[in-house]
C-alpha positions as CSV (number, residue, x, y, z in Angstrom):
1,X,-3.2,-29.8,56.3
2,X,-4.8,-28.3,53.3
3,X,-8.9,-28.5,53.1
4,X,-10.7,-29.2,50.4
5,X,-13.6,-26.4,50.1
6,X,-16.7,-26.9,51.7
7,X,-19.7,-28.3,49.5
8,X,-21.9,-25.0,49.5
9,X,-18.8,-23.0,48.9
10,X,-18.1,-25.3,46.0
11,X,-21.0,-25.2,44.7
12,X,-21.5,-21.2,44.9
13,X,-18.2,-20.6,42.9
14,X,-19.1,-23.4,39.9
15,X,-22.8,-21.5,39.6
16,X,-20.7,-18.4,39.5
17,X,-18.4,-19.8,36.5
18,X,-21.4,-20.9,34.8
19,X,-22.8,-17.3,34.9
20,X,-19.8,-16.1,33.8
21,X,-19.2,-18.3,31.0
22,X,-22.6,-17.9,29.6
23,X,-21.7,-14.1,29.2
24,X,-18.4,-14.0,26.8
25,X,-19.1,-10.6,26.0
26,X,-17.9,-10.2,29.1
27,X,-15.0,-12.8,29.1
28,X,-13.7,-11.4,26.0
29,X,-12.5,-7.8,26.8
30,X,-11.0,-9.2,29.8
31,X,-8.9,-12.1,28.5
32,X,-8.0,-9.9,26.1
33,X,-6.5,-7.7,29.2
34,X,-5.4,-10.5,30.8
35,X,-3.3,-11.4,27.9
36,X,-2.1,-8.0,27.9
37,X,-1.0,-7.9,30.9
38,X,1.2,-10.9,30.9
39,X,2.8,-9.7,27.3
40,X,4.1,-6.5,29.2
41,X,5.5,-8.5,31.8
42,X,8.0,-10.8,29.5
43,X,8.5,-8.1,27.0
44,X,9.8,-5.6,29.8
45,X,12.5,-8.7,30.9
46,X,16.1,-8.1,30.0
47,X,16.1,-11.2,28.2
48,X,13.7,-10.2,25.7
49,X,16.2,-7.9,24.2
50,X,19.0,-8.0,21.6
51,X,21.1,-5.7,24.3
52,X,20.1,-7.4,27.1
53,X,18.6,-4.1,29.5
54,X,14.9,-3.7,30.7
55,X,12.3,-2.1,28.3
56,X,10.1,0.7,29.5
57,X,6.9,-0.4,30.7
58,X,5.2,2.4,27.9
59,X,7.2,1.0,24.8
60,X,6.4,-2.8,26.3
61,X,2.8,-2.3,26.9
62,X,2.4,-0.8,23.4
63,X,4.4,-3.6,21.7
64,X,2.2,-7.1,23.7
65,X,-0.9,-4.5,22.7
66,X,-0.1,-4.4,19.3
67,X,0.6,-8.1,19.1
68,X,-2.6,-9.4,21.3
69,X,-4.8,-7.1,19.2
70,X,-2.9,-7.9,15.8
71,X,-2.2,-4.7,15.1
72,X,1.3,-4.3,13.9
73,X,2.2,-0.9,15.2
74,X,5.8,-0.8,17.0
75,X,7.8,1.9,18.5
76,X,10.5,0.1,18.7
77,X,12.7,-1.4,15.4
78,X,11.0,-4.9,15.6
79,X,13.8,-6.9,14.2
80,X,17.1,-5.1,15.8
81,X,15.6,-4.4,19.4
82,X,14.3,-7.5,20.4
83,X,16.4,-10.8,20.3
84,X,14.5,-14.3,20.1
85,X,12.9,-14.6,22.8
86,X,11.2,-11.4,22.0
87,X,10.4,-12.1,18.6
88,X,8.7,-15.4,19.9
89,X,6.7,-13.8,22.1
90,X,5.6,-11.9,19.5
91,X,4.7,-14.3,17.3
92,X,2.7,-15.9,20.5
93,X,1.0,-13.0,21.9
94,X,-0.4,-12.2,18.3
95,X,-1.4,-16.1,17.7
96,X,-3.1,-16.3,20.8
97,X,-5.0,-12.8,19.8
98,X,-5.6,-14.1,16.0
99,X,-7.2,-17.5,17.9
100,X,-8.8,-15.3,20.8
101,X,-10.4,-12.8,18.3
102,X,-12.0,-15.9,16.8
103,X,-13.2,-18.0,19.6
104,X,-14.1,-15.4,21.4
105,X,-16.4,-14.3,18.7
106,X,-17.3,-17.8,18.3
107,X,-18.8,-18.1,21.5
108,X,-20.6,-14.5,21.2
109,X,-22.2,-15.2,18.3
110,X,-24.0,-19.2,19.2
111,X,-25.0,-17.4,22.8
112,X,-26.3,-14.4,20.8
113,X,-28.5,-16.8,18.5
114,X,-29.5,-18.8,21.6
115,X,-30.6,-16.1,23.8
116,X,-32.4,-13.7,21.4
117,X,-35.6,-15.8,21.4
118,X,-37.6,-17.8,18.8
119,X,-38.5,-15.2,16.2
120,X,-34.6,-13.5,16.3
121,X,-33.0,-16.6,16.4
122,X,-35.1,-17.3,13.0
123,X,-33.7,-14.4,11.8
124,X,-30.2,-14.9,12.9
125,X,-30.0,-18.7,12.0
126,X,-28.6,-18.2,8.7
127,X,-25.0,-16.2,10.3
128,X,-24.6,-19.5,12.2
129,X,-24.8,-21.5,9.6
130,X,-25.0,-25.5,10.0
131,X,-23.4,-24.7,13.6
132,X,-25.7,-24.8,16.8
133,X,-24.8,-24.2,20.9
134,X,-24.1,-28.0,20.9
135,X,-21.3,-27.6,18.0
136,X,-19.2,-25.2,19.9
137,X,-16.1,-28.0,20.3
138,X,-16.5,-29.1,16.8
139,X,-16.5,-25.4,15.4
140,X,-13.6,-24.4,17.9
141,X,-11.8,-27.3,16.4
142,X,-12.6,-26.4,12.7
143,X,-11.3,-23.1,13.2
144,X,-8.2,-23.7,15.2
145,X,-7.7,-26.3,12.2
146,X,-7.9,-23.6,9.5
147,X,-5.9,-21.5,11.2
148,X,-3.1,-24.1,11.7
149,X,-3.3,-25.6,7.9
150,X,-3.3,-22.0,6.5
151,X,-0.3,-20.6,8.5
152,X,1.8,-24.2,7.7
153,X,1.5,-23.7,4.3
154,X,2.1,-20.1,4.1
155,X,5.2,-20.7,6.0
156,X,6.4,-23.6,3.9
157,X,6.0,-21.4,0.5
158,X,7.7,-18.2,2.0
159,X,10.1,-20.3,3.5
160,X,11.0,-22.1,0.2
161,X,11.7,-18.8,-1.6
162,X,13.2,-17.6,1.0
163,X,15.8,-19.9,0.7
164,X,15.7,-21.0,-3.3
165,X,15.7,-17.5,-4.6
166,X,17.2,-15.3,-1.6
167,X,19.7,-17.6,-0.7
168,X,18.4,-17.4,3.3
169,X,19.5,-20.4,5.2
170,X,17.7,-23.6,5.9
171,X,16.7,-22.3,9.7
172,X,16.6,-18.7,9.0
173,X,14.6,-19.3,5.9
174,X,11.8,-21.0,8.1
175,X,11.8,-18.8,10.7
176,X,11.1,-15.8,8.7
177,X,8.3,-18.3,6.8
178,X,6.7,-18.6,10.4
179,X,6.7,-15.3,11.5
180,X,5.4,-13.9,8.6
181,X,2.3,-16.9,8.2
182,X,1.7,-16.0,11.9
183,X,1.6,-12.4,11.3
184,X,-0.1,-13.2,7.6
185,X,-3.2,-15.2,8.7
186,X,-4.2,-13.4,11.8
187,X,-3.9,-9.6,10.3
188,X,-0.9,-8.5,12.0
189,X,1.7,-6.1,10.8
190,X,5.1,-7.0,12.3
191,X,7.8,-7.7,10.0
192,X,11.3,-8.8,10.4
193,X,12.5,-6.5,7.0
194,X,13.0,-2.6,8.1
195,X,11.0,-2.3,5.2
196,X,8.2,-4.3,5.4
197,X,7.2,-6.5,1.9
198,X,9.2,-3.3,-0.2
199,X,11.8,-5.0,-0.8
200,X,9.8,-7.9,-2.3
201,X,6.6,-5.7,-3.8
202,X,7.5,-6.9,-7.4
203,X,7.8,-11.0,-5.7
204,X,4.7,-12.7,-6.3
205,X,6.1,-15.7,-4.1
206,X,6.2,-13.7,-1.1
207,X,2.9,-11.0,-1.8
208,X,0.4,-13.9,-2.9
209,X,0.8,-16.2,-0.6
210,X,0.9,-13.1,2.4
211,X,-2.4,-11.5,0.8
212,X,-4.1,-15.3,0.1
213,X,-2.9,-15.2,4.1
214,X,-4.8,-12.1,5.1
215,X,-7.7,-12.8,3.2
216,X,-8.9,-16.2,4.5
217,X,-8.2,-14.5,8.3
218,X,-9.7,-11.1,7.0
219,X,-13.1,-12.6,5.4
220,X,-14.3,-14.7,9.3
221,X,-15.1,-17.9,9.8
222,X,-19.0,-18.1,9.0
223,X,-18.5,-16.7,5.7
224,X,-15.4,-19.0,5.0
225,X,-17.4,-21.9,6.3
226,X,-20.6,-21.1,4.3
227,X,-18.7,-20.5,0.8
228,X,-16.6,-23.9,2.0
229,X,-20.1,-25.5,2.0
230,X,-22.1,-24.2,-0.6
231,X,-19.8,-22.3,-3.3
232,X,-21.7,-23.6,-5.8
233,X,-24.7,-21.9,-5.0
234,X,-23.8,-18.1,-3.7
235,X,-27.7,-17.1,-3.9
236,X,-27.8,-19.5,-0.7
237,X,-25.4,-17.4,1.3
238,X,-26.8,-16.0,4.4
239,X,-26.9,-12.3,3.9
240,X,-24.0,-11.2,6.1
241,X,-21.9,-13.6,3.6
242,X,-23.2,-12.1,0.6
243,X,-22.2,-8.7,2.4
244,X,-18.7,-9.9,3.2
245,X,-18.0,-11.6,0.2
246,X,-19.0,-9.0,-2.1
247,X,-18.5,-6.5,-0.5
248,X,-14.7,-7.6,0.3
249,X,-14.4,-8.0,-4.1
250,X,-16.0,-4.5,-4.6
251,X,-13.5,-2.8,-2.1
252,X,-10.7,-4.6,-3.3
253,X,-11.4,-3.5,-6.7
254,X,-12.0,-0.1,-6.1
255,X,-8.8,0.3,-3.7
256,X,-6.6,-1.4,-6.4
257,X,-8.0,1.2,-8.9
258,X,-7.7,4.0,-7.2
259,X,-4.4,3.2,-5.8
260,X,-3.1,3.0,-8.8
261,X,-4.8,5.9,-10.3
262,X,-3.0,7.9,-7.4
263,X,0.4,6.6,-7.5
264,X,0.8,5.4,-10.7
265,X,3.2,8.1,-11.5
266,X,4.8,8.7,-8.0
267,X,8.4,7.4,-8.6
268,X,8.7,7.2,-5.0
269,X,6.0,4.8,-4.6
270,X,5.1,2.5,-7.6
271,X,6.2,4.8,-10.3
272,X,9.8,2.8,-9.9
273,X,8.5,-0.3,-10.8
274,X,7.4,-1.5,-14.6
275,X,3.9,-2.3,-15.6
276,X,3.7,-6.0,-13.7
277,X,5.3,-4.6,-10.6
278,X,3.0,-1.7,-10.5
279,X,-0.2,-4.4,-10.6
280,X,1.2,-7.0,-8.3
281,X,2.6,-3.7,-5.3
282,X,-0.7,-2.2,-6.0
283,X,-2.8,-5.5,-5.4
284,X,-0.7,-6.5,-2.2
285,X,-1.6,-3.3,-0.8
286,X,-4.9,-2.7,-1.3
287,X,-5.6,-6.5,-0.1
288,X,-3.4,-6.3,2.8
289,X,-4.4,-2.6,3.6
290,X,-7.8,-3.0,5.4
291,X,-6.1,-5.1,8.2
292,X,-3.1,-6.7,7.7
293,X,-0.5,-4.3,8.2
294,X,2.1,-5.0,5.3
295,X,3.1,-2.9,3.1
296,X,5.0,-2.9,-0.7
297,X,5.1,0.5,-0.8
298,X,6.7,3.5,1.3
299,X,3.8,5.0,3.4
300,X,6.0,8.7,4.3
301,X,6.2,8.5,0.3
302,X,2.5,8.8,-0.8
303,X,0.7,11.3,-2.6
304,X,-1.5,13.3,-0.2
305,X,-4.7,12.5,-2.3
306,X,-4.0,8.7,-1.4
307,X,-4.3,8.9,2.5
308,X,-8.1,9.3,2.7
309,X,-8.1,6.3,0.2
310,X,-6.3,4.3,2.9
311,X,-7.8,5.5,5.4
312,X,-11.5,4.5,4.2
313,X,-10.3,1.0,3.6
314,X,-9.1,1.1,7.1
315,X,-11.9,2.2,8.9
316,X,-14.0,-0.6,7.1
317,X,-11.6,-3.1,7.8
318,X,-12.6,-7.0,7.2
319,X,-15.4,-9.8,8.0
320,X,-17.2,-10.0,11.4
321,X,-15.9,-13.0,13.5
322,X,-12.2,-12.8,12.0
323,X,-8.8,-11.5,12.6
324,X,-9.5,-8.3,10.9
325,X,-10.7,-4.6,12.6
326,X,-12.5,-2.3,11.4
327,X,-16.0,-1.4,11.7
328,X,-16.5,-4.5,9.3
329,X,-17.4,-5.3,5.5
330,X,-20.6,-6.0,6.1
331,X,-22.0,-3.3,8.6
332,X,-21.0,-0.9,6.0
333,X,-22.6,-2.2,3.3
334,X,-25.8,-3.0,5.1
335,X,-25.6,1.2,5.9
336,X,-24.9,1.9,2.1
337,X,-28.4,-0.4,1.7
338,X,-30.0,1.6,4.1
339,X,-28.8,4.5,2.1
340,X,-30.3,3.2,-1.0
341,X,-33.1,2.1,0.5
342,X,-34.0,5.8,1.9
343,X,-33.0,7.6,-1.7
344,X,-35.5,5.3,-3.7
345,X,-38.0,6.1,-1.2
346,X,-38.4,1.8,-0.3
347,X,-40.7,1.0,2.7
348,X,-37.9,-1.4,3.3
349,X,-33.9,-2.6,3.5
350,X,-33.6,-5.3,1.2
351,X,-30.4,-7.5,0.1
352,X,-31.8,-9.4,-2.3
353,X,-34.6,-11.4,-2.2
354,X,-33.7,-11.1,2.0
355,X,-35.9,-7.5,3.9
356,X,-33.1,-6.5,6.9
357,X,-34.6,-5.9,10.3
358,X,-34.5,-2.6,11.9
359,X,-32.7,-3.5,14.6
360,X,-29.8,-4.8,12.7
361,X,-30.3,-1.3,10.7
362,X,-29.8,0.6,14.2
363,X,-26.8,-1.6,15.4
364,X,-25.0,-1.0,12.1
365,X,-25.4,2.9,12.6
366,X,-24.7,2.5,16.1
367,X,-21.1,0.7,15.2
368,X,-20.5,3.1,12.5
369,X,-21.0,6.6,14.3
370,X,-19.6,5.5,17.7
371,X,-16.4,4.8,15.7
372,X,-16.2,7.5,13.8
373,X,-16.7,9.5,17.3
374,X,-13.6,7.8,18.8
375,X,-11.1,8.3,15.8
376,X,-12.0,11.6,15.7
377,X,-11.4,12.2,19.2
378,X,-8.2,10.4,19.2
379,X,-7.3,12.1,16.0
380,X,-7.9,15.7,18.1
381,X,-6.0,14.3,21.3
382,X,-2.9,12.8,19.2
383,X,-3.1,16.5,17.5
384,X,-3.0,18.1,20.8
385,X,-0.5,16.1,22.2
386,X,2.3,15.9,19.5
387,X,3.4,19.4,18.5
388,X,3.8,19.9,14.4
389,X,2.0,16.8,13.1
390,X,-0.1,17.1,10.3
391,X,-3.9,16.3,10.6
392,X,-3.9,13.9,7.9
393,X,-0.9,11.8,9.7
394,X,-2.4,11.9,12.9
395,X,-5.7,10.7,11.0
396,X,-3.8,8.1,9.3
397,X,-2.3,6.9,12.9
398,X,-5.5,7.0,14.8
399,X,-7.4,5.1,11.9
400,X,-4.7,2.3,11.9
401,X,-4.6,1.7,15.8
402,X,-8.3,1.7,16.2
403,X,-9.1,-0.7,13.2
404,X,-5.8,-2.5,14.5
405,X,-4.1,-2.3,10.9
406,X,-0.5,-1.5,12.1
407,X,0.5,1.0,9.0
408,X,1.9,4.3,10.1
409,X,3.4,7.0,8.3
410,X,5.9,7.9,9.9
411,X,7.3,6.3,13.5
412,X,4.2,6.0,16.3
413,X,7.7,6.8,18.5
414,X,7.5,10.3,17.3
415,X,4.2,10.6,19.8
416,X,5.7,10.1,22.6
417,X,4.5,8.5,25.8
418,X,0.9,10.4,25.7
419,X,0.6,9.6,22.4
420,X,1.9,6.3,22.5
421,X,-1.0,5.8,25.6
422,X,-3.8,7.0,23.3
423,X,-2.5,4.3,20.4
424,X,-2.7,1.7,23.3
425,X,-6.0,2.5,24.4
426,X,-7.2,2.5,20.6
427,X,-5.9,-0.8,19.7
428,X,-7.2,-2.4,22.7
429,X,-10.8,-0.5,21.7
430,X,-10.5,-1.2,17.9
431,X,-9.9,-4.9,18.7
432,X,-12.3,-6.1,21.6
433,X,-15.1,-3.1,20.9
434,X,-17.0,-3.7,18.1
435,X,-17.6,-7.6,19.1
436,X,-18.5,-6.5,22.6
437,X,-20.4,-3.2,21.2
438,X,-22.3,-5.0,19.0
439,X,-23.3,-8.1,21.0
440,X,-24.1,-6.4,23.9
441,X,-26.9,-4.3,21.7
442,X,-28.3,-7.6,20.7
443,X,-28.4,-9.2,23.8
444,X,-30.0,-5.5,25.3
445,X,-32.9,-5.7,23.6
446,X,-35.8,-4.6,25.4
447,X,-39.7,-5.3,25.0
448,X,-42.4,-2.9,25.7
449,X,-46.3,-3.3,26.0
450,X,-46.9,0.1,24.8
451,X,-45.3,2.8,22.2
452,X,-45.3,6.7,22.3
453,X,-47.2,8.5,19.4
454,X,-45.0,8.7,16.4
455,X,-43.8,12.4,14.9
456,X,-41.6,12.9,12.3
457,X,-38.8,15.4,12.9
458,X,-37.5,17.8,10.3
459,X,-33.9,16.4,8.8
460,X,-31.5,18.6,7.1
């Protein structure tokens, strides 16, 4: 006869749930892992391939990586190798890491605000909007209902040209539609084209509706919600909106320029196309570059001088609290204020009319310089580990995994398994660590009844 569990031991194990719970800095990186874990499993089955036979555990493990952290990156041809089933695990593994990326942050963000005390939470009231720790449902709800909306309409416009102008079959039509909304709203780079959006970088159909896609996914869900609320009145916006928002425009101008500018002429690139095919290849890309993983033109095909273009954009990546990697929009735009700030010789950071507390100063810097540690020392490791590959396409490879882009130049197969380990362990990093980084900085914040005398060392 089964028992039911004592009352004390009962009661122990919900108190230890509710601890756990009210830490989801701590819940993230491991359902994250959890999700990993049970990706690898399926993927490695027989039936999850076109030719029927087991996958390696490596090639497995990177794939439900890549997918969980929306990524993109494949060793593996994505459309020939696996068979349905695959595909549709896929496409699950990467919604449920779109949705997890967002909840997850969600929940980080309301316990941050609740826990940092009166005078912080002041300070961070504005990045949670309307939304307080008794809206969590209703916020969970709005978001799972933005992400559904967005990814049924993307997939009912690509499926429709699909179909009207490519001549794709009725089913086949909105499958494709799906896979790419899925892959579309939550930043992820799998394609079922070899080619990615090449083929279609002079469709407007099939590019807008992709980068409109990435964009709402990319920007996170307090500045979508805050602009959603008060649009007419941007002077409102919290400042990590303004930073987003803006700062999202200003990059996407200056990528689409200076892509352009670099590959204008390249008639491997976008020097095939005419005038409107240029604008419209050169706009998908830079909108789509910072996380999402498509591309409309041929990666192995650029110009050198247009690699550390990407690669900035990259490391950036998009909003806090959305599908996109990256060190985010706004931490390094609050760094380039800090910059200012220090040049003009201000007593203060100021965004407007808004003065930016020093902690949030020392988190951003924190963020910035521990990732810049780690793709360099993946870009050294995949250097040392892969014989003949350039530095700049080991750069390029290191800076996509970690901000969980999913564009490669090249084949992450060439790597091999080290290689391919050091990807995994960078996607898994690029997606879970800056939430958990940052967070658990906030939440560490430690009070002292006394300070040391203050010097001022010599810099530079």
């Amino acid at each position: 006869m089964r028992h039911s569990p004592t009352p004390d031991r009962q009661e122990t194990e919900d108190c230890l749930v509710r601890r756990f719970l009210r830490h989801p800095v701590r819940l993230v990186p491991l359902g994250f892992l959890a999700a990993i874990a049970l990706g690898t499993g399926l993927l490695m089955l027989p039936w999850a391939t076109s030719d029927d036979r087991y996958t390696p555990f490596t090639q497995a493990l990177f794939t439900a990586t890549s997918a969980v952290s929306v990524t993109g990156l494949s060793v593996v041809d994505t459309s020939t190798y696996w068979n349905t089933f695959g595909l549709i695990m896929i496409t699950v593994l990467t919604q449920v890491g779109g949705l997890g990326i967002l909840t997850g942050a969600t929940l980080v963000i309301l316990v941050v605000a609740r826990q940092l005390g009166l005078r912080n939470r002041m300070l961070v009231q504005a990045e949670t909007a309307e939304f307080g720790s008794g809206d969590v449902r209703r916020l969970l709800l709005r978001i799972a209902a933005l992400a559904l909306v967005s990814e049924v309409l993307l997939t009912a416009i690509l499926a429709g040209r699909l179909w009207w102008a490519y001549d794709y079959p009725v089913g086949r039509a909105l499958w494709y539609g799906l896979f790419h909304a899925v892959q579309g709203f939550n930043n992820g780079g799998f394609s079922l084209w070899p080619d990615s959006l090449v083929s279609f970088g002079r469709d407007p159909w099939i590019c807008l509706p992709l980068v409109i896609g990435t964009i709402i996914g990319g920007l996170g869900f307090p500045a979508l919600f805050e602009v959603a609320r008060a649009w007419r009145r941007p002077t409102s916006w919290a400042v990590s909106t303004k930073l987003t928002v803006w700062g999202s425009l200003t990059l996407l101008v200056v990528g689409f320029v200076g892509l352009l500018a670099t590959e204008w002429a390249n008639p491997n690139t976008l020097g095939e196309y005419d005038w409107r095919g240029k604008m419209l290849a050169a706009f998908t890309q830079t909108a789509v570059v910072r996380t999402g993983g498509f591309n409309t033109v041929d990666t192995n095909q650029l110009d050198e001088e247009t690699y550390p273009l990407l690669i900035s954009l990259m490391f950036v990546g998009g909003g806090s609290a959305s599908t996109a990697g990256g060190i985010k929009v706004s931490t390094f735009f609050l760094l380039a204020f800090v910059i200012w700030a220090e040049v003009r010789g201000e007593p203060d950071v100021t965004v407007g009319r808004s003065r930016i507390a020093t902690a949030s100063q020392r988190q951003a810097l924190t963020v910035a310089l521990l990732s810049v540690a780690l793709v360099v020392a993946g870009t050294v490791a995949l250097i040392i580990m892969t014989e003949g590959v350039r530095y700049y396409r080991a750069l390029f490879e290191v800076t996509s995994a970690f901000t969980t882009t999913g564009l490669s130049v090249g084949s992450p197969d060439d790597y091999g398994t080290p290689g391919h380990l050091t990807l995994t362990l960078l996607m898994y990093i690029g997606r879970i660590g800056p939430l958990t980084l940052g967070s658990a900085i906030a939440l560490n914040t430690r009070r002292r009844l006394y300070r040391y005398p203050e010097e001022q060392p010599i810099v530079g």
